[in-house]
C-alpha positions in Angstrom: 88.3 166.9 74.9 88.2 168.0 78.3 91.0 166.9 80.7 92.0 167.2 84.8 95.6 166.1 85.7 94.9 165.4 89.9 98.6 166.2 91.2 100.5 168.1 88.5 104.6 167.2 89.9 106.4 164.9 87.4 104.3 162.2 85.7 101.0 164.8 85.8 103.3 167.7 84.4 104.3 165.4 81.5 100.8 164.1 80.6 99.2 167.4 81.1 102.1 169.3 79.1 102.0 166.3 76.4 98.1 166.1 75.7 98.2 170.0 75.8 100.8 170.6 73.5 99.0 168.3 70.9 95.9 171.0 70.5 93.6 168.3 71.1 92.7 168.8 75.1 91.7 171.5 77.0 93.8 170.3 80.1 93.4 172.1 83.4 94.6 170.6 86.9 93.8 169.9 90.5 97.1 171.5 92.4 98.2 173.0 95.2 100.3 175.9 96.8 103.4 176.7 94.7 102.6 174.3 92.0 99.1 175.5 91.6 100.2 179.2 91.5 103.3 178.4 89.0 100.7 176.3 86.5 98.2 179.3 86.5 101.3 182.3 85.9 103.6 180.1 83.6 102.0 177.2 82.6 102.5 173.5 82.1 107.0 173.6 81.4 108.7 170.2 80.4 112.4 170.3 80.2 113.8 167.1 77.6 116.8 165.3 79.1 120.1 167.5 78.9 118.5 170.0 77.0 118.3 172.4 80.6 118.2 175.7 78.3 115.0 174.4 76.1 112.2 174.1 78.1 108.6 173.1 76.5 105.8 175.0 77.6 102.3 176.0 76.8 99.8 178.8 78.2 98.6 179.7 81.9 96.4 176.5 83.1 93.2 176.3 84.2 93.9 175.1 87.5 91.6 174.6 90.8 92.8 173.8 94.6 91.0 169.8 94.5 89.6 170.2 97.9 87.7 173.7 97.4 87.5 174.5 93.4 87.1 171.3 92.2 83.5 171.0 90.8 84.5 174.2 88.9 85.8 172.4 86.1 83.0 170.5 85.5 82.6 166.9 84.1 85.3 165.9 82.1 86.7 163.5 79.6 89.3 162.3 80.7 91.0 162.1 84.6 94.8 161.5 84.9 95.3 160.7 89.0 99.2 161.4 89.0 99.5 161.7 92.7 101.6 160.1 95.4 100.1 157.1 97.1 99.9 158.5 100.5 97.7 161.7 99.3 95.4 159.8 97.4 92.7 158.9 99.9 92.7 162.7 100.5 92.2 163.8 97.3 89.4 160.8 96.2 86.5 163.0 97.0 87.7 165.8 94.4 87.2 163.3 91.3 83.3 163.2 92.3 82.5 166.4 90.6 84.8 165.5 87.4 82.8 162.0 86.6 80.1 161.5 84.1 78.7 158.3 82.9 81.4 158.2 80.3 84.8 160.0 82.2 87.7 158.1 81.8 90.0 157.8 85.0 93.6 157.1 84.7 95.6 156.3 88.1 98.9 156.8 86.3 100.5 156.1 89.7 103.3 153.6 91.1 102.5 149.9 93.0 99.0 148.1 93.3 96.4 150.4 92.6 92.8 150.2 94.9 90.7 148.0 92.3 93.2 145.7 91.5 91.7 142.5 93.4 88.3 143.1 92.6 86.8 140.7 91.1 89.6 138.2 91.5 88.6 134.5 92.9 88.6 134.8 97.1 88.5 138.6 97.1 84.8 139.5 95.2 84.4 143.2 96.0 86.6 143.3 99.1 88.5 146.4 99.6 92.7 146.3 100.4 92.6 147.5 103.3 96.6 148.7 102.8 95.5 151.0 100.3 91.9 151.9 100.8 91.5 151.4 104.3 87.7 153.1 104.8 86.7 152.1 101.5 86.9 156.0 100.6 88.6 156.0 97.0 86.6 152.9 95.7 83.6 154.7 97.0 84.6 157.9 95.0 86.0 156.3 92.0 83.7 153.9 90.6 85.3 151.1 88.8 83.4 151.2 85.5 84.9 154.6 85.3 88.8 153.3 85.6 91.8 152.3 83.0 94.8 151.0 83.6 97.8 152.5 84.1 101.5 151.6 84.2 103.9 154.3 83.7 107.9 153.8 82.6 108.9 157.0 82.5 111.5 158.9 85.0 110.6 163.0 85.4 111.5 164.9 88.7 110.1 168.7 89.4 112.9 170.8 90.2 110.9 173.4 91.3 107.2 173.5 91.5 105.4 173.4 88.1 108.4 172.4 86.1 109.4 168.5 85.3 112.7 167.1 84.2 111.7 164.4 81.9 114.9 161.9 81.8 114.0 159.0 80.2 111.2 156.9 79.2 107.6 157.2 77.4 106.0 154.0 78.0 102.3 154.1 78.9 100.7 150.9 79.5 96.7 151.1 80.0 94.2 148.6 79.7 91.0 147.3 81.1 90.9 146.1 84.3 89.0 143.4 83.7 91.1 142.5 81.1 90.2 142.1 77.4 90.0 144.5 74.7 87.5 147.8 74.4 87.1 150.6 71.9 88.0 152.9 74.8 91.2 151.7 75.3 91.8 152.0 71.7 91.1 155.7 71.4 92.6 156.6 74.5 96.1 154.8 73.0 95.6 156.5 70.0 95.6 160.3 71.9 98.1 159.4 74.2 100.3 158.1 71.0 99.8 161.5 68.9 100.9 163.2 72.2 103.9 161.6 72.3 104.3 158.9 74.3 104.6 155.4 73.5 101.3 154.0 74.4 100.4 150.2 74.4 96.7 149.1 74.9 97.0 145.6 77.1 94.5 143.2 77.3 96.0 141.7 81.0 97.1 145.4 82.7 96.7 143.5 86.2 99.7 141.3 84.9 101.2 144.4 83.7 101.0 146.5 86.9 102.4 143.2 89.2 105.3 142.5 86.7 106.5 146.7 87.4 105.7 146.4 91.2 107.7 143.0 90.9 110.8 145.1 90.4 109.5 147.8 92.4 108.7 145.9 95.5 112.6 145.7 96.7 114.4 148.1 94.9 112.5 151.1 95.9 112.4 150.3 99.3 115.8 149.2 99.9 117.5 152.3 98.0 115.0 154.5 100.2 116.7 153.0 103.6 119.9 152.5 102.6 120.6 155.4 100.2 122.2 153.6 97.8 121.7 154.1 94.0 120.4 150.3 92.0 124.1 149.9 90.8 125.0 149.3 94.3 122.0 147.6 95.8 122.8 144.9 92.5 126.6 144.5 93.2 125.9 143.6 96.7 125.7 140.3 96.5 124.2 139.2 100.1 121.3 142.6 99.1 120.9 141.2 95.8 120.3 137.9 96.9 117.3 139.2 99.9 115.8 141.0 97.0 115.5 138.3 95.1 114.1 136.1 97.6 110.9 138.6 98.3 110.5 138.4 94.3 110.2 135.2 94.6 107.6 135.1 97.2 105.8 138.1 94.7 105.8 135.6 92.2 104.1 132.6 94.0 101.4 135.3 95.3 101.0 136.7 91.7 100.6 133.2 90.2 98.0 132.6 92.8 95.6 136.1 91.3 96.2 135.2 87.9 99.5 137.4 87.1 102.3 134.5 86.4 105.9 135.7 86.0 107.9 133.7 83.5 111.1 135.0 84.3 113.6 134.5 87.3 114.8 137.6 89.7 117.8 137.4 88.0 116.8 138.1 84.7 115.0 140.7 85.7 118.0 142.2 88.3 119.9 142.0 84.5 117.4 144.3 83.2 117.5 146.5 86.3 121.0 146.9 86.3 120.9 148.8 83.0 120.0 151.7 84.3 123.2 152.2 85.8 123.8 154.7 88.8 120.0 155.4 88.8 117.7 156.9 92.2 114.6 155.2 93.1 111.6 157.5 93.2 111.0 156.2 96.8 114.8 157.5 97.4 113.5 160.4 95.8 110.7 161.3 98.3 113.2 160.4 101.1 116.0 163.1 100.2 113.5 165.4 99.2 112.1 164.8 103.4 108.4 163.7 101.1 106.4 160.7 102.9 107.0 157.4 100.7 104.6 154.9 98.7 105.6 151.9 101.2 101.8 150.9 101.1 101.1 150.1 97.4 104.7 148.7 96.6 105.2 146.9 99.9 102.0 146.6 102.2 99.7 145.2 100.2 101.6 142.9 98.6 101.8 141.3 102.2 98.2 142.0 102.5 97.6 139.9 99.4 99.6 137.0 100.5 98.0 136.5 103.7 94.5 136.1 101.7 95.8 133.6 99.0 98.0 131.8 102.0 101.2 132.6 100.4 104.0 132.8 103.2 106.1 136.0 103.0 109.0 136.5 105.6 111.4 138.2 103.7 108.7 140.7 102.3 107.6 141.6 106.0 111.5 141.7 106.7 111.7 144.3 103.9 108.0 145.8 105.3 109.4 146.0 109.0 112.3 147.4 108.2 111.1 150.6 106.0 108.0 151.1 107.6 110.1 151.8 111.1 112.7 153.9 109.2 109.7 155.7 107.6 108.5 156.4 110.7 111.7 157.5 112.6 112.4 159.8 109.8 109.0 161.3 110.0 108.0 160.0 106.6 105.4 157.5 107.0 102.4 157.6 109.7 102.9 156.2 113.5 
């Protein structure tokens, strides 16, 4: 089976490293600068949790620069798009030369992914203009070509071509359309013997908004406040703003077909397990990395206005990180 990992930092490194290490891939990768030269010397390297002095690895990588060297690998299998939000628009034209009739393309990435309102009642074939403002990706990409993705898993890269893999195996996937397919099935199966613990969905649109329902508030207000979730959940006057924009999420995600049956507090419970635990979109802002405000925040906005759901504490929370984003240089003017 022939596999491309498009941004090989922490998810992509685990995937990549995983479905390599089973014997069953021939995984190369789309990567730049450091990372591309580290995969191509050393490897795909996975450290486990605590265990920093045991580090997995497997041989030098096949791997391509996606704007120049793409088309080198030829059609593939399987795509795994592991890339931050913001880059993804730039890297769209670099899947082209990967796609056959029968490539499978996995956005394992975080928030509302470019096809997730097609289809859906008011929306047809309309493009979200938050995420795909020229049309470019869905262009690229075409959706007959696409499985869903939800990712829990936390991984950092310490340095380029390496990932810390703390916690978490989950891999959701599914159709988007919904319903069950043979494809799916066998694409569960792989990811399962590689490791991870893979559930084919038959609703992955409910899937996706039920993660970005935490998502939407958390990340955001961890990334402008610097606080850790423990702290953004004791504070009760923080707790309670964030649970009023999960509420609005909710009324717009009951509107495209992706109910929640459970209160913000039940899920700030479920949150608060994790403990003293950094937000990837905290992350990116320590690390001076431009954040993923669009798919977690932006077009959740951008969904309400079309279904006529009011959101003032969502644009609050919008307002608020987009102009911190932009004062810090991390998000465009």
């Amino acid at each position: 089976m022939k596999v491309t990992i498009i941004g090989a930092g922490a998810i992509g490194g685990l995937i990549g490293q995983r479905l390599a290490a089973t014997g069953e891939a021939q995984v190369s990768a789309l990567a730049r600068g450091a990372t591309l030269a580290a995969l191509r010397e050393r490897g795909w390297r996975v450290r486990q949790g605590d265990k920093q002095g045991e580090t997995l690895a497997t041989g030098p990588v096949a791997a391509a620069h996606p704007l120049e060297d793409a088309a080198k690998l030829g059609e593939q299998d399987l795509v795994v798009i592991a890339v931050k939000g913001p880059a993804l628009a730039q890297v769209a034209a670099s899947v082209v030369p990967l796609l056959g009739p029968q490539t499978l393309v996995l956005p394992a990435m975080n928030g509302v992914p470019w096809w997730f309102c097609q289809g859906v009642p008011g929306f047809g074939d309309a493009t979200l203009t938050s995420i795909d403002p020229d049309a470019a990706i869905g262009a690229a990409i075409p959706l007959a070509n696409v499985i869903g993705c939800v990712v829990h898993a936390s991984a950092s890269t310490p340095e380029p071509g390496l990932v810390d893999h703390k916690m978490g195996r989950g891999l959701i996937i599914g159709e988007p359309g919904g319903g069950a397919s043979d494809r799916v099935q066998r694409l569960a199966a792989l990811l399962e013997r590689a490791g991870f613990e893979a559930k084919a969905s038959e609703n992955v649109r409910l899937d996706i908004w039920y993660k970005l329902w935490g998502n939407l508030t958390m990340n955001p207000v961890s990334a402008i406040t610097g606080a850790t979730i423990d702290r953004l959940l004791d504070d009760p006057l923080v707790r309670d703003f964030c649970s009023a924009a999960m509420r609005e999420a909710a009324a717009i995600g009951a509107k495209i077909g992706c109910a929640i049956d459970q209160s913000p507090e039940d899920r700030h419970q479920v949150t608060a397990k994790l403990g003293a635990f950094k937000t990837s979109m905290l992350q990116d802002v320590e690390a001076n990395r431009p954040i993923e405000l669009d798919a977690l925040v932006s077009v959740v906005r951008e969904i309400g206005q079309r279904v006529s759901v009011p959101t003032p504490n969502i644009d609050a929370l919008l307002g608020l990180t987009r102009l911190f984003g932009r004062v810090h240089g991390l998000y465009p003017q």
